[in-house]
N, C-alpha and C positions, 0 to 999 in steps of 0.2 A: 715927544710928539703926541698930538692928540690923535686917537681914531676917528674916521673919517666919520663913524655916528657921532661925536661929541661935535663934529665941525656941524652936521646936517641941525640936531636941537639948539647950537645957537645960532644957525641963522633962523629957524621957526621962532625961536624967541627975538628976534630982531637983533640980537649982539653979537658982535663981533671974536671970531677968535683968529689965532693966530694960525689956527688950522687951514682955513682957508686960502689961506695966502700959500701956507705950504699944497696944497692940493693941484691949485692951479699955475704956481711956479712948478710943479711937474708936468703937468699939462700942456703947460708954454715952451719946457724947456725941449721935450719931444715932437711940439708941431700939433699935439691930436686934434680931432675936429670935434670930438666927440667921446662923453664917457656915460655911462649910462649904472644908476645901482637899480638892482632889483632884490626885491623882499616877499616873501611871501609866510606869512603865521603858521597857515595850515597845514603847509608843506616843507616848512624849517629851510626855505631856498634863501640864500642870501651868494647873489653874483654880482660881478661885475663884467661890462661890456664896452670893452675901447675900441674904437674905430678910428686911427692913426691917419691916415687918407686914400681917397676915392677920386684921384684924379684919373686913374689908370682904370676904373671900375668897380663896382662893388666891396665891400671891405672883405674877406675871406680869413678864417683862421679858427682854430678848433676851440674847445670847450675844456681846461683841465678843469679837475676839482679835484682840488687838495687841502689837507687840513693844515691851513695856513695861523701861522704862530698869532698876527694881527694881522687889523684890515687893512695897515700899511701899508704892511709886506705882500698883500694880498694885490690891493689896485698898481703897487710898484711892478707887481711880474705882470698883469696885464697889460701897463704901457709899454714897458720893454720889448715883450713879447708880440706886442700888436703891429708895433714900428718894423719888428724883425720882418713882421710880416710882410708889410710894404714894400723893402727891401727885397726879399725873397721873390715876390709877384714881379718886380720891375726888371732884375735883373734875368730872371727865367724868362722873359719875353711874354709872360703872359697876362691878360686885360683885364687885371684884379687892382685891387686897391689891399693895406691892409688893415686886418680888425683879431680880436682875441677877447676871447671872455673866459673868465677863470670863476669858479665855482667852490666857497668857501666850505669846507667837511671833506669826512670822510668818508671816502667812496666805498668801502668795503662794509660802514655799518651808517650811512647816512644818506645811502644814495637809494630813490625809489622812482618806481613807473608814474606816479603824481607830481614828484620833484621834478625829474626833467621835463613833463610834459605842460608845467607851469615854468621853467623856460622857457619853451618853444611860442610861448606864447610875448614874453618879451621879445624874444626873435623878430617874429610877427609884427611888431609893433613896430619895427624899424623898419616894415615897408620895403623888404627888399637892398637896404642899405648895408648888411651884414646877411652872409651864409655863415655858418656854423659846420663843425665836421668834429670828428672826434682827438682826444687830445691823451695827455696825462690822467689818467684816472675817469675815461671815460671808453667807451665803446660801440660797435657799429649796431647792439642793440639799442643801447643809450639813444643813439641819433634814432634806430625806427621812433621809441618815444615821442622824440621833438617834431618827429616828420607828420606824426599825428595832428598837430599843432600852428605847424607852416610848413609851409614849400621850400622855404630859405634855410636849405641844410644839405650837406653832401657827407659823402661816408659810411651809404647806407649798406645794408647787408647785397650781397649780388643775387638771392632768389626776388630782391625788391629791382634790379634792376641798377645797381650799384657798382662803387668798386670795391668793396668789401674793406677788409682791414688794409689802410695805406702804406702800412710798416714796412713791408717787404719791398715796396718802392723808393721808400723814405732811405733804406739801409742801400740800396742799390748805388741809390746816386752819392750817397756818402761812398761808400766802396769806389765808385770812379772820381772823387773825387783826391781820395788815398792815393790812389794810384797814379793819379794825377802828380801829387804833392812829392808821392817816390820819384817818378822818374826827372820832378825838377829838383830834390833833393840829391840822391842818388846815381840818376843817371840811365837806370831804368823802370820799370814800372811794374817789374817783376816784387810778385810781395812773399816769394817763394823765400824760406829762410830767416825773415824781418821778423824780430821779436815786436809784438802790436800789444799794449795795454790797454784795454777796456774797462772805463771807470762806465757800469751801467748795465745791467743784465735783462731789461725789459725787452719790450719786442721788439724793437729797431735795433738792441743792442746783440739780440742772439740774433737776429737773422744776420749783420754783420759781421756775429763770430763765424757764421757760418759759411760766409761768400769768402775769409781770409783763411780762415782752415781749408778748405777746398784748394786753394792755391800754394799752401805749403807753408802757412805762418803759423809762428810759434806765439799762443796766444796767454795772456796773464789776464784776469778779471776781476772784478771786485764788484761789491752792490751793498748795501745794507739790507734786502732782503734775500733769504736762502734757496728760493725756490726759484729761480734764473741763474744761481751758482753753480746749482746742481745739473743743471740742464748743462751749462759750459761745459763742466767737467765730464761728465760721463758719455755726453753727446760728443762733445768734441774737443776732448784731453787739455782744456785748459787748466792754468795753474794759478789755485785761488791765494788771492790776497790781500792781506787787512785794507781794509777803506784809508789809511792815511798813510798806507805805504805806496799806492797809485803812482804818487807824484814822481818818486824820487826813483823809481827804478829806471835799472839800465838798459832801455827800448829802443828801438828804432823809430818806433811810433806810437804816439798814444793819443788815442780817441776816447773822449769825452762825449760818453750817452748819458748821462742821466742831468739832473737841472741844472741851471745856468748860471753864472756868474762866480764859477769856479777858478778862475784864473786870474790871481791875485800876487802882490809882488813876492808876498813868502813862497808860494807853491810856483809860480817861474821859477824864482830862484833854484827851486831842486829840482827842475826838470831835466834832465839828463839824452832825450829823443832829440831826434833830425826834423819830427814831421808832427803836428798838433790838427788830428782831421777826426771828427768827431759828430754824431747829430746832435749834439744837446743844442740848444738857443742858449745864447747873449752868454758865451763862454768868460768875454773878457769883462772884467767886472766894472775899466775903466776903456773904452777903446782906443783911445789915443795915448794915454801912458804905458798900459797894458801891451796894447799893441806894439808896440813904440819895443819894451823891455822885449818880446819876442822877437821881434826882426833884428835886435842889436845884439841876440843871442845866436843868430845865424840861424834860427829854427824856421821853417817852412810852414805858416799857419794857416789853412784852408779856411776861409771865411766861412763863419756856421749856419748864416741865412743862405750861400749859395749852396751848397753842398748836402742841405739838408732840406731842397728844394724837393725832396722827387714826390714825398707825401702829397705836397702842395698841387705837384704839376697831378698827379694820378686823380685828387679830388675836383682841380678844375677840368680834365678829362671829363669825368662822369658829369660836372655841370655842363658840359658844352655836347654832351654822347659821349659813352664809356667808350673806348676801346683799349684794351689792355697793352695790347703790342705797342700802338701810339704815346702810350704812359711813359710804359719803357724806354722808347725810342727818346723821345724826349729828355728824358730823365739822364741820358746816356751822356747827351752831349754838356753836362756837367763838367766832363773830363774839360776838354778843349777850353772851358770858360776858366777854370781854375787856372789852368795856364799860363791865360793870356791876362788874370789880374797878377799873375806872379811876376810879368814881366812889365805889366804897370805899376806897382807896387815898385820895381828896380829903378825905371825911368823916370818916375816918379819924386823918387825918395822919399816915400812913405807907406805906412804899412801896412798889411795886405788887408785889413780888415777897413781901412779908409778906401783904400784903392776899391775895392768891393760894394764901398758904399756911392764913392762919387760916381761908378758907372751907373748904378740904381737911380741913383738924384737924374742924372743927364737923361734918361729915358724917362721920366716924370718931367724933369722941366720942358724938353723939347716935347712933350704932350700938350701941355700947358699952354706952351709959345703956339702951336699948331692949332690948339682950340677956340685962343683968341685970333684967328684970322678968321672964322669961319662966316 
């Protein structure tokens, strides 16, 4: 495959590559309406901004930046992740559309107060058709940055009038989510005792060590970096270990925090839990085969755009007026949703993460149907 620059220099030179076919056969194959590069010399910015659809409203969806191997791989997690968004906005009930921009470097030695604030101004540029909030490898200063810039950003710090860091939202509604998946697993909803695997030790991932410790679970973690290991451990007596030993232990549950499309048919194969409930995005790497192998392994797999909806719901709060109780409250009734795709998913005869998606699609198309009468 060619990079997506090599595609851009031969259509400026008028010829043809084989790039472009593959860019926009991705494009087509996910629906998006819209993908947007941005570059900037001065300030080493090189994004990407996908805007999946806005039939339901405004695109909504955060900012990672990560130092991604290609620009492939780069504009592939932006589609993914932008669609998840749609999904996510439609099924929470809320009047989003969705969108996702990922931001090529590394945030720890390439991220600056000029770099994002020449985002903000591609932001800007789309006129209100994309908000922006904070993501992977970004933050609720990051966003003051972009806010400088435009108006079209949510995630701000709370002395600006914000909801601050959305994590402990985001971990929440995964948490009822879990418990959800328990008590259709199990029988109840009690996670007292539950051995719970935690591939992911960043924010959403400790603040949901920290709501399943409280309740009496026995926790296992894992991360590639050590400074969220350490925090499990000593915070709260979790037992570390190796990154590719995650999969195959013997859990009751295992939640998948950190990036997406970890669920593949080797690592099914060695999953050994009841329950697969986790915040990362686009866990399965194929959703229909993927899915498909889960549900025929009798595992209970919590869809990862609903369950990991509450960031979402907490940042469209603060677009619409903060109110923090409202977030929550909101965010809660995740439980009850999970449920009730578990029992379409049965009815059905197919898998939770389809079942999850056609309820999403029916809330966009009867939009649609209902816009054209008007």
């Amino acid at each position: 495959m060619h990079p997506i620059s090599n595609y851009i220099m031969s259509e400026a030179k008028g010829t043809t590559s084989t790039t472009q076919f593959d860019v926009f056969a991705k494009v087509t194959k996910y629906d998006h309406e819209q993908i947007m590069l941005c570059q900037d010399n001065n300030t080493g910015l090189k994004a990407i901004i996908a805007i999946h659809n806005t039939v339901l409203g405004p695109g909504l969806g955060g900012t990672r930046m990560w130092n991604y191997k290609t620009e492939e791989e780069a504009i592939n997690d932006a589609l993914r992740l932008s669609r998840g968004m749609t999904y996510k906005a439609a099924i929470s009930g809320l009047n989003l559309g969705g969108a996702k921009a990922v931001i090529i470097g590394d945030p720890a030695t390439q991220k600056s107060e000029a770099l994002m604030r020449k985002f903000g101004r591609f932001v800007e540029n789309l006129g209100g058709k994309y908000i922006t909030a904070e993501d992977v490898g970004t933050t609720t200063k990051d966003m003051e940055y972009i806010s400088m810039e435009t108006e079209h950003v949510v995630g701000l710090p709370e002395i600006l009038g914000g909801g601050g860091d959305p994590s402990p939202v985001t971990a929440y509604g995964v948490y009822m989510g879990m418990k959800a998946s328990a008590k259709a697993a199990f029988g109840s909803d009690s996670l007292a005792g539950k051995k719970i695997a935690v591939q992911g030790t960043g924010k959403v991932g400790l603040h949901l060590i920290e709501l399943v410790s409280k309740e009496g679970a026995i926790v296992f973690a894992t991360d590639i970096f050590d400074s969220g290991l350490k925090i499990a451990a000593d915070k709260y007596k979790a037992t570390i270990v190796k990154p590719e030993e995650i999969f195959s232990l013997d859990v009751d549950i295992f939640a998948p925090c950190a990036l997406g499309a970890i669920l593949n048919t080797e690592n099914i194969n060695t999953l050994k839990c009841k329950v697969v409930s986790g915040a990362a995005n686009n866990q399965l790497l194929e959703e229909t085969t993927h899915g498909d192998m889960i549900k025929a392994k009798g595992i209970y797999y919590a869809p990862d755009f609903l369950i990991n909806a509450g960031g979402l719901i907490n940042v469209y709060s603060e677009y619409t007026g903060y109110i923090k109780e409202r977030a929550f409250s909101q965010t809660e009734n995740i439980y009850n949703t999970v449920l009730d795709i578990y029992k379409k998913s049965e009815a059905d005869n197919i898998n939770t993460q389809l079942a999850a998606i056609h309820l999403a699609e029916k809330r966009i198309n009867d939009h649609m149907l209902l816009k054209s009468t008007y």
